[in-house]
C-alpha positions in Angstrom: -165.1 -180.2 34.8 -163.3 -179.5 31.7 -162.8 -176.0 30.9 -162.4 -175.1 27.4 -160.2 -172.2 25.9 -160.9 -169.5 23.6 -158.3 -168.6 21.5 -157.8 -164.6 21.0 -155.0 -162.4 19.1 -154.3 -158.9 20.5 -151.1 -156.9 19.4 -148.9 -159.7 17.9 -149.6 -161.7 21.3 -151.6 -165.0 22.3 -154.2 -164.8 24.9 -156.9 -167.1 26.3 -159.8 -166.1 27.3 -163.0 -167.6 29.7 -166.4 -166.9 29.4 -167.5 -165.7 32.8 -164.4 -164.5 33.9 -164.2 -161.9 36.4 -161.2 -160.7 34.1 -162.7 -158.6 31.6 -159.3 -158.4 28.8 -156.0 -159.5 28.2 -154.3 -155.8 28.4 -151.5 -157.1 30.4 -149.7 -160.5 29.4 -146.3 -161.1 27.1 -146.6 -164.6 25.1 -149.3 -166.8 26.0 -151.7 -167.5 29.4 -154.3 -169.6 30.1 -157.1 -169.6 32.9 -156.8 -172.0 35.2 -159.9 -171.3 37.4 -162.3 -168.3 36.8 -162.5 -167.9 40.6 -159.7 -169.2 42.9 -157.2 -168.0 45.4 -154.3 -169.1 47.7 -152.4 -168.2 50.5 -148.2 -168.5 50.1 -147.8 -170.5 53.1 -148.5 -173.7 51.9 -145.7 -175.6 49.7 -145.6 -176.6 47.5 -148.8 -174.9 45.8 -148.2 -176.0 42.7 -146.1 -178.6 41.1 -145.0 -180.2 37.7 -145.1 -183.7 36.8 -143.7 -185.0 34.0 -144.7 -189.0 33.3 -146.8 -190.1 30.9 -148.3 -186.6 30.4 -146.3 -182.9 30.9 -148.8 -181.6 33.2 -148.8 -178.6 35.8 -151.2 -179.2 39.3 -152.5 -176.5 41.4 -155.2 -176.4 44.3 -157.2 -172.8 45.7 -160.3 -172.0 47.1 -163.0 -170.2 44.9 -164.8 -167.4 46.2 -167.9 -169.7 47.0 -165.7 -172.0 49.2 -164.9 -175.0 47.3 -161.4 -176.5 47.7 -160.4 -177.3 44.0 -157.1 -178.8 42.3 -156.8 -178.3 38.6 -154.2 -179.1 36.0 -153.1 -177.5 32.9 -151.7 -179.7 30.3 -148.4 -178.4 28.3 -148.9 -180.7 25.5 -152.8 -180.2 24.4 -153.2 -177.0 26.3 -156.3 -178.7 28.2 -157.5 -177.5 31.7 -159.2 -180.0 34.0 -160.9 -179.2 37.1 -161.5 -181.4 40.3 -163.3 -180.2 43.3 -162.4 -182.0 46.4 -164.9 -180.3 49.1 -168.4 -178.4 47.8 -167.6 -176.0 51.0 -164.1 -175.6 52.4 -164.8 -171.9 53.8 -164.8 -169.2 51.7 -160.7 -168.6 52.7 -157.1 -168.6 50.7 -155.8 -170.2 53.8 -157.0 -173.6 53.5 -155.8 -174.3 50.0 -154.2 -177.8 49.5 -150.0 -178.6 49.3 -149.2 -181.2 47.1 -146.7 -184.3 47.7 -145.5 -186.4 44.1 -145.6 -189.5 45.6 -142.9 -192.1 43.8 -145.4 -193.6 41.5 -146.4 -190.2 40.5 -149.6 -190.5 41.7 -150.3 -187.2 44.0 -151.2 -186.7 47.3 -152.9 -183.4 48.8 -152.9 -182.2 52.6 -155.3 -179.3 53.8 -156.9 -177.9 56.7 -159.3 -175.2 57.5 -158.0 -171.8 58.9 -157.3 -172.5 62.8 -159.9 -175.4 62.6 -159.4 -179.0 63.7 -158.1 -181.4 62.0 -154.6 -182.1 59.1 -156.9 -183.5 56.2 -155.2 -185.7 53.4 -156.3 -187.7 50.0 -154.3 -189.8 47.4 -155.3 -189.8 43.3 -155.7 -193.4 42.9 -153.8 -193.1 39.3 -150.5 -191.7 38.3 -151.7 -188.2 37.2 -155.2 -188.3 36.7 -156.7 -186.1 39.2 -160.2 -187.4 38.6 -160.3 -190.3 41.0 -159.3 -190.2 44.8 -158.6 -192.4 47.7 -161.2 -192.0 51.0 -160.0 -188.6 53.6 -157.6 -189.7 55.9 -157.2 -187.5 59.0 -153.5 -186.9 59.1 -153.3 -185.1 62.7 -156.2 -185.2 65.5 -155.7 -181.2 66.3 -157.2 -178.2 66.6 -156.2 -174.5 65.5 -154.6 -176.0 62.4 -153.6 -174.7 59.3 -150.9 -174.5 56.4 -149.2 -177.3 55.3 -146.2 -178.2 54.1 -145.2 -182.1 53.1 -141.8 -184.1 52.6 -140.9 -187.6 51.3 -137.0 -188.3 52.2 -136.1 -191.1 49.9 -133.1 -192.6 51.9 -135.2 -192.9 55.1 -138.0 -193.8 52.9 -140.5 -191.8 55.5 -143.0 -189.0 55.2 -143.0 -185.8 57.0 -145.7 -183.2 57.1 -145.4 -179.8 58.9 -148.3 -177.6 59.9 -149.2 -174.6 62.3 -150.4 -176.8 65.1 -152.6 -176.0 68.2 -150.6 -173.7 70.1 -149.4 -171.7 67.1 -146.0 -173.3 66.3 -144.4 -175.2 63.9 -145.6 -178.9 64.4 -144.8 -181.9 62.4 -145.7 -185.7 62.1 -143.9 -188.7 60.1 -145.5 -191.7 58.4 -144.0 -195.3 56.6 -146.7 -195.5 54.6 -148.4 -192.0 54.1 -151.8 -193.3 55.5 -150.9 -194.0 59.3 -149.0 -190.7 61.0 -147.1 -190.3 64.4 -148.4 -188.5 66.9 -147.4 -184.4 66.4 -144.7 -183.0 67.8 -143.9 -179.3 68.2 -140.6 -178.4 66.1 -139.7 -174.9 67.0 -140.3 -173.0 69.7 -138.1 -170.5 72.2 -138.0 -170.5 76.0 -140.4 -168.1 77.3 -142.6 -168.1 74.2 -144.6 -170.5 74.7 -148.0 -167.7 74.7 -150.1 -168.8 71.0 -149.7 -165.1 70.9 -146.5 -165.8 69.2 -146.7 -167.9 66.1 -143.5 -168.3 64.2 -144.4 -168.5 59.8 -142.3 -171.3 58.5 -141.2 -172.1 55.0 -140.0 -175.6 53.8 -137.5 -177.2 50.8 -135.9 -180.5 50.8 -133.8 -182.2 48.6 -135.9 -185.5 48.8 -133.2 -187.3 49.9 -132.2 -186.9 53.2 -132.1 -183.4 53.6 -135.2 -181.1 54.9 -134.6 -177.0 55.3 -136.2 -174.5 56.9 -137.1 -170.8 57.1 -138.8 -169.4 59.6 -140.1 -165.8 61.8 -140.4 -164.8 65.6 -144.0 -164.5 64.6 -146.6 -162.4 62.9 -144.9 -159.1 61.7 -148.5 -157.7 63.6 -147.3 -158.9 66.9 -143.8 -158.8 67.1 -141.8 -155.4 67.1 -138.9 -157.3 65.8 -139.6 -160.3 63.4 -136.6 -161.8 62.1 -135.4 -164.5 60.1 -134.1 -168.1 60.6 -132.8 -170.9 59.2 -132.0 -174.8 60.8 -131.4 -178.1 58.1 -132.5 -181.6 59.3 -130.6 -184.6 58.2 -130.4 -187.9 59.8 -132.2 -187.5 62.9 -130.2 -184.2 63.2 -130.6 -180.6 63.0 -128.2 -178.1 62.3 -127.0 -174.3 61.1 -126.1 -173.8 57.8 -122.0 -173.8 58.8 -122.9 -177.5 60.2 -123.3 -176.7 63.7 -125.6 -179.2 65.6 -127.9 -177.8 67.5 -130.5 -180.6 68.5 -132.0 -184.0 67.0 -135.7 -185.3 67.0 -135.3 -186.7 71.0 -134.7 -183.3 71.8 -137.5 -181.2 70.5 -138.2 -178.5 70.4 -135.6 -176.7 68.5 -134.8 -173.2 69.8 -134.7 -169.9 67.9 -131.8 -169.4 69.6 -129.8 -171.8 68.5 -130.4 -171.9 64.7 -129.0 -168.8 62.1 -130.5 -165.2 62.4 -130.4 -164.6 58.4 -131.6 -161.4 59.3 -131.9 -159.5 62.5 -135.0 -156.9 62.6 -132.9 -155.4 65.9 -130.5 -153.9 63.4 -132.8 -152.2 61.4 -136.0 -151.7 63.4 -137.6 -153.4 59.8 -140.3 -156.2 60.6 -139.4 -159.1 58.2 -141.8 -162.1 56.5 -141.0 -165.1 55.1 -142.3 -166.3 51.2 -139.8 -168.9 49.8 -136.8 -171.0 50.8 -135.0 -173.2 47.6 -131.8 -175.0 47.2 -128.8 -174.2 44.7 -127.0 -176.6 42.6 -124.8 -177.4 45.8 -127.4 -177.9 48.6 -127.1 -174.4 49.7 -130.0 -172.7 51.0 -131.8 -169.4 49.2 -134.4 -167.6 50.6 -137.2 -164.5 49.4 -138.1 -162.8 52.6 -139.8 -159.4 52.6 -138.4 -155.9 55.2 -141.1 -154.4 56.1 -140.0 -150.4 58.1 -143.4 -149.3 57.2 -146.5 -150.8 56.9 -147.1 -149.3 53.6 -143.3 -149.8 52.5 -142.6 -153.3 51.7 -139.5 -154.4 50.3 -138.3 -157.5 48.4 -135.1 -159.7 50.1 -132.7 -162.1 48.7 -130.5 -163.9 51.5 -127.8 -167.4 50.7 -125.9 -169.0 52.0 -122.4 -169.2 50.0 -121.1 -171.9 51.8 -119.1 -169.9 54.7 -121.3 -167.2 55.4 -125.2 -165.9 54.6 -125.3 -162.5 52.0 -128.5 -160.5 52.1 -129.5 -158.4 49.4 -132.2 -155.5 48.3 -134.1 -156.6 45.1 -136.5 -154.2 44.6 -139.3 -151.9 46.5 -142.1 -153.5 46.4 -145.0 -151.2 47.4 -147.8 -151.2 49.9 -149.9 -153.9 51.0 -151.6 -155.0 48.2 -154.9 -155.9 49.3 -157.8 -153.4 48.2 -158.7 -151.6 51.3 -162.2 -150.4 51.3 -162.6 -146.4 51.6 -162.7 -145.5 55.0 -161.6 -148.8 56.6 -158.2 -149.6 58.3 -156.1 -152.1 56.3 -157.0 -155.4 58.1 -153.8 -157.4 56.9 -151.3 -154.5 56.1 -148.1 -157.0 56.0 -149.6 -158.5 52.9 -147.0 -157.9 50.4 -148.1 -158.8 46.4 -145.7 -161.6 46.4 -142.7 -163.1 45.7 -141.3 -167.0 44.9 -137.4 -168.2 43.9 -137.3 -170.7 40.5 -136.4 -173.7 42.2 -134.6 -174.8 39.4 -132.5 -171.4 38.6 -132.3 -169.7 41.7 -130.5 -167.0 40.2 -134.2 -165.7 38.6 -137.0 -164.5 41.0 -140.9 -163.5 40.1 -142.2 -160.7 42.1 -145.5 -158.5 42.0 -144.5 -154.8 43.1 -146.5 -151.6 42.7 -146.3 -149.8 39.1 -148.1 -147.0 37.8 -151.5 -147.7 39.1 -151.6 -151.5 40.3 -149.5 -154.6 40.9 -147.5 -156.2 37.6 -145.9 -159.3 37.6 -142.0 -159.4 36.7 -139.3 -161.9 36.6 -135.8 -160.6 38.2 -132.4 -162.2 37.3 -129.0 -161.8 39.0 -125.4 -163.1 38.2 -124.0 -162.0 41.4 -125.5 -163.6 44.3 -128.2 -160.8 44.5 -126.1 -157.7 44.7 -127.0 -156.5 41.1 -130.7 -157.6 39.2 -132.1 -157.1 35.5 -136.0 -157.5 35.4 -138.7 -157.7 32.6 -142.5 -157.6 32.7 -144.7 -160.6 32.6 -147.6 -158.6 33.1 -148.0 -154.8 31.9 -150.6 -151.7 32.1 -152.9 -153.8 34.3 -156.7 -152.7 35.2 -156.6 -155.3 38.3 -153.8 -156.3 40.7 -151.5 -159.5 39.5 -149.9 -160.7 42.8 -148.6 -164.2 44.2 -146.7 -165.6 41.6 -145.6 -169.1 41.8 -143.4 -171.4 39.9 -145.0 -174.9 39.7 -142.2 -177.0 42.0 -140.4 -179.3 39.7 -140.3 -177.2 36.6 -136.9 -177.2 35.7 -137.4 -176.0 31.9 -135.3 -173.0 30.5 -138.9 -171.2 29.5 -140.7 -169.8 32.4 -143.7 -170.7 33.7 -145.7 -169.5 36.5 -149.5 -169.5 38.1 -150.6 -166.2 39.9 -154.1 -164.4 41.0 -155.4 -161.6 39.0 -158.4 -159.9 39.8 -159.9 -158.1 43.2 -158.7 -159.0 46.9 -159.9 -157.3 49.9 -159.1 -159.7 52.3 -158.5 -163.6 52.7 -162.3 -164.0 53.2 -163.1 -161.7 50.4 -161.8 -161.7 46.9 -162.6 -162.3 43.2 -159.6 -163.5 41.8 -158.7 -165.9 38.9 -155.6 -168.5 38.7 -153.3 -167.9 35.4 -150.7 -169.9 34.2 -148.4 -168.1 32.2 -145.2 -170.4 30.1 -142.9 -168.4 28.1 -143.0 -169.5 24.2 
């Protein structure tokens, strides 16, 4: 499906518009956005959700789930501004969790993993061009499992292997490997402490690698619902290896899995009595790992957290109050999913600059914060401004590494991750 744009002027700025959008006006945006899908939505803990490929075309890739069900990827092309639509299952659950994560295979053609929420089964497909999103290999089934969901794949070029990790059947990190991304190992739990083996403790994971040799990972105790005190932690895998930030080995892929224990505490919720959640993990120019985590002393206080490592020792900083939950609570109902924060991502490419959605005036507002000092002082600006709907998850396509930003985000109405009437918006800086 090819979606055509209509161009609009308002107030000395460039706006699209689509007919049939559930967003009524353009009140909000600096520069220039365009509508990727009228009706889409996606969780944050698949990675990448997004990602930017530049070959033969300079093209931006996304997946969500619209609020009929269907699981859909769509590109937006930075050259002739055109939007193509593909969907890849009529009815995928009407659910942000079982939006697809994208893999850049090294012939550029792309390859998507998805799952329905705690269903069985690790789904995956391959385009069968470079870039061209219209034609696709036959479903392989990636992982035999049930309770499955989230998705997160790796291709390591000096062991020339593929790694997926998902949130397996007894709610912990699990992962598989593959040669030839079509025939995977069998699963293997990667994470888990002694004595927490219940599935009523499911750690969140987070994943960046170099594509080299190097995988890292961020992850929680659990669900900031269940556990009093949700932390944050970190472990690297290299070689067959994995290890603390300093170095420190802690355990290797015969000897899975790896314990909480033994890997960093980035941040300890003991010290503060604050829950914690993780949303991004990226790399600086050295290797060094950076990571958006949200505090969360009250459910209706959320507040934005930017933790690196500085090559001897791991410095945590405030960015900003972010708000309450963001979802739209119907009157008279307990919030369902009051740990929902409006969102947060790291530019993989400048780690120094941050897009958040936080609470002003009346709604959420998209804003990109910058820091020259490893997060202990910030300057923001507004992306989006004197909203009539919330703006939340922002996203920079994975990849991007032009001095312009550019990010994708949901703007609309969310009640909960069964319920919502969203759109996806790409937004580049001109």
């Amino acid at each position: 499906m090819l979606i055509m744009n209509t161009l609009g002027f308002l107030a000395g700025l460039f706006y699209v518009s689509f007919s049939g959008n559930a967003i009524e006006k353009a009140d909000f945006i600096l520069n220039k956005y365009t509508t990727i899908s009228p009706s889409g939505a996606f969780c944050w803990f698949q990675d990448p959700r997004a990602v930017y490929v530049e070959g033969q075309y300079r093209r931006t890739y996304v997946g969500w789930i619209s609020s009929q069900g269907k699981l859909e990827v769509g590109y937006y092309d930075h050259d002739t501004g055109e939007v193509k639509t593909k969907t890849i299952k009529e009815f995928w659950d009407i659910d942000d969790h079982n939006v697809p994560s994208f893999l850049v295979l090294p012939d550029l053609r792309l390859m998507i993993f998805y799952a329905r929420h705690n269903k069985e089964n690790l789904y995956a497909r391959q385009t069968l061009k470079p870039e061209d999103i219209t034609e696709w290999g036959d479903e392989i089934i990636v992982a035999k499992m049930e309770k499955v969901t989230y998705s997160h794949p790796v291709f390591l070029s000096d062991e020339n292997r593929f790694y997926v990790f998902w949130r397996g059947k007894t709610w912990k990190p699990t992962f598989a490997t593959s040669e030839d991304s079509l025939h995977w190992s069998e699963p293997k739990v990667l994470f888990q402490d002694k004595g927490k083996e219940s599935e009523s403790i499911r750690p969140y994971l987070k994943v960046v690698s170099d594509g080299k040799k190097v995988i890292h990972f961020t992850f929680t105790d659990g669900h900031p619902r269940n556990e009093p005190f949700n932390s944050v932690y970190y472990a690297r895998y290299e070689s067959g290896k994995f290890y603390r930030a300093d170095g420190t080995s802690i355990g290797a892929m015969d000897s899975l899995p790896i314990l909480h224990s033994d890997c960093d505490k980035v941040y300890d919720a003991k010290l503060t009595g604050a829950r914690a959640w993780v949303w991004d993990i990226a790399l600086d120019k050295k290797g060094n790992p950076v990571i958006a985590y949200t505090q969360l002393p009250e459910e209706n206080k959320h507040f934005y957290h930017y933790a690196l490592w500085d090559g001897k020792q791991w410095i945590d900083h405030e960015i900003t109050f972010a708000g309450p939950w963001f979802p739209e609570t119907p009157k008279g109902k307990k919030e369902t999913e009051p740990h929902y924060s409006a969102g947060i991502c790291i530019n993989h490419a400048n780690i120094e600059e941050v897009y958040l959605s936080r609470w002003v005036n009346t709604t959420f507002e998209i804003e990109r914060w910058t820091t020259h000092d490893k997060g202990k002082s910030w300057k923001h600006i507004p992306i989006t401004q004197n909203s009539t709907v919330i703006n939340v998850r922002p996203i920079v396509p994975w990849g991007y590494n032009k001095k312009e930003g550019h990010i994708l985000w949901m703007r609309g109405h969310y009640t909960h991750y069964t319920q919502f009437q969203t759109a996806i918006f790409c937004w580049i800086e001109k």
